[in-house]
C-alpha positions in Angstrom: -30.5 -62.3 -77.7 -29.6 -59.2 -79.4 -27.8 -60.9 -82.8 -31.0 -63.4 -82.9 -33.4 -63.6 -86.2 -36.8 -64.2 -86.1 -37.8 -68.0 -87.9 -41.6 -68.9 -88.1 -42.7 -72.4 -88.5 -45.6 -73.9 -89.4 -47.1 -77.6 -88.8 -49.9 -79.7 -89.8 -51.1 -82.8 -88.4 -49.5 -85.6 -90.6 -53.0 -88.0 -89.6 -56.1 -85.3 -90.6 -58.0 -88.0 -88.3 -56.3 -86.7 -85.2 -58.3 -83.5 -85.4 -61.4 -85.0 -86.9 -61.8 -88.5 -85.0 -59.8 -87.8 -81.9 -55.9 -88.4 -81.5 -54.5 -91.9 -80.7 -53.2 -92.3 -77.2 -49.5 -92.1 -78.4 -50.4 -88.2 -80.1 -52.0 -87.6 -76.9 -48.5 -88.0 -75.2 -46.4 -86.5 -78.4 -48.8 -83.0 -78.6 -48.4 -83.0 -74.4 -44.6 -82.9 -75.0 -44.8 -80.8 -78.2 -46.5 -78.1 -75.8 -44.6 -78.3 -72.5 -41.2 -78.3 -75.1 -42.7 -74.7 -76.5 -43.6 -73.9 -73.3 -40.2 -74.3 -71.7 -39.0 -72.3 -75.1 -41.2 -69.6 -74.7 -39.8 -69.4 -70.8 -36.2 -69.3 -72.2 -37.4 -66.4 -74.3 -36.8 -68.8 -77.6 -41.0 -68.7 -78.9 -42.5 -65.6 -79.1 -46.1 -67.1 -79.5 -47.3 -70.3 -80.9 -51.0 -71.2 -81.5 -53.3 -72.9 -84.3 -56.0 -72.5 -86.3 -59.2 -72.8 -85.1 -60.4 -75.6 -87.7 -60.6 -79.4 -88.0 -60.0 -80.0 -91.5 -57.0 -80.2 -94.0 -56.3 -76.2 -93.9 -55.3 -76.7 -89.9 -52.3 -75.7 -89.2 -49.7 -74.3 -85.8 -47.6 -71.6 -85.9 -44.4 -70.9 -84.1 -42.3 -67.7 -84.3 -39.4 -67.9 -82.4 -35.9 -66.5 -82.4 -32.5 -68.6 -83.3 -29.1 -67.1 -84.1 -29.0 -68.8 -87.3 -31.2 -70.7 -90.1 -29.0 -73.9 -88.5 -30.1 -73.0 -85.0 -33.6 -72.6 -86.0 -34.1 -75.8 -88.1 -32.7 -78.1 -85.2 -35.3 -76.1 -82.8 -37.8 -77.2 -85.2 -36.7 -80.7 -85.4 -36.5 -81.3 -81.8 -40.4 -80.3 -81.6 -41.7 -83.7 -80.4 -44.7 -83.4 -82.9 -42.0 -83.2 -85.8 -39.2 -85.4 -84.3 -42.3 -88.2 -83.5 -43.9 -87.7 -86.9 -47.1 -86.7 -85.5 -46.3 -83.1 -87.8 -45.1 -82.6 -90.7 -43.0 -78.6 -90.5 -42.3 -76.2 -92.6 -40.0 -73.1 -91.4 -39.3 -69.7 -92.9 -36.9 -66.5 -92.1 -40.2 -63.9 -90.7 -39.8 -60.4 -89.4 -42.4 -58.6 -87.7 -43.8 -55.9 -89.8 -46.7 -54.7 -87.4 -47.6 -55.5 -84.1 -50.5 -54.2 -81.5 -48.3 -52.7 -78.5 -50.3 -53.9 -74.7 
């Protein structure tokens, strides 16, 4: 994907009560698709890494950073996200570009 950018976006739980009282059954199922969609992304070579913070309050938030050959591209990627397409997380995407990173 040579002529690919690099998009990051973010999402917070729309329901704070998810992380703090334990997800309805229907988030159960949406947050099980919204991680076998990234998965099947990150097997394509689309994500890069997703994760979350480690906290259960109103600061929580994902990350994904992920590659898309154009802002278009990357906000329907977004959108497809079952979390966000389900309403289960609210997104917010940006242009990024890797400044630094640890080589393995």
């Amino acid at each position: 994907m040579p002529d690919d950018q690099q998009f990051l976006y973010t999402i917070r739980p729309i329901r704070i009560e998810m992380l703090t009282e334990g997800p309805t059954d229907r988030e159960t199922e949406i947050i099980t698709q919204h991680f076998d969609y990234l998965s099947e992304l990150a097997a394509q070579g689309v994500v890069e890494f997703a994760g979350r913070t480690d906290t259960d309050d109103e600061r929580t938030f994902g990350i994904v950073v992920f590659q898309a050959r154009s802002e278009n591209d990357a906000l329907k990627i977004v959108q497809s996200d079952p979390a966000v397409a389900e309403g289960v997380m609210v997104p917010e995407l940006f242009p990024f570009r890797l400044a630094v990173c640890a080589s393995h």
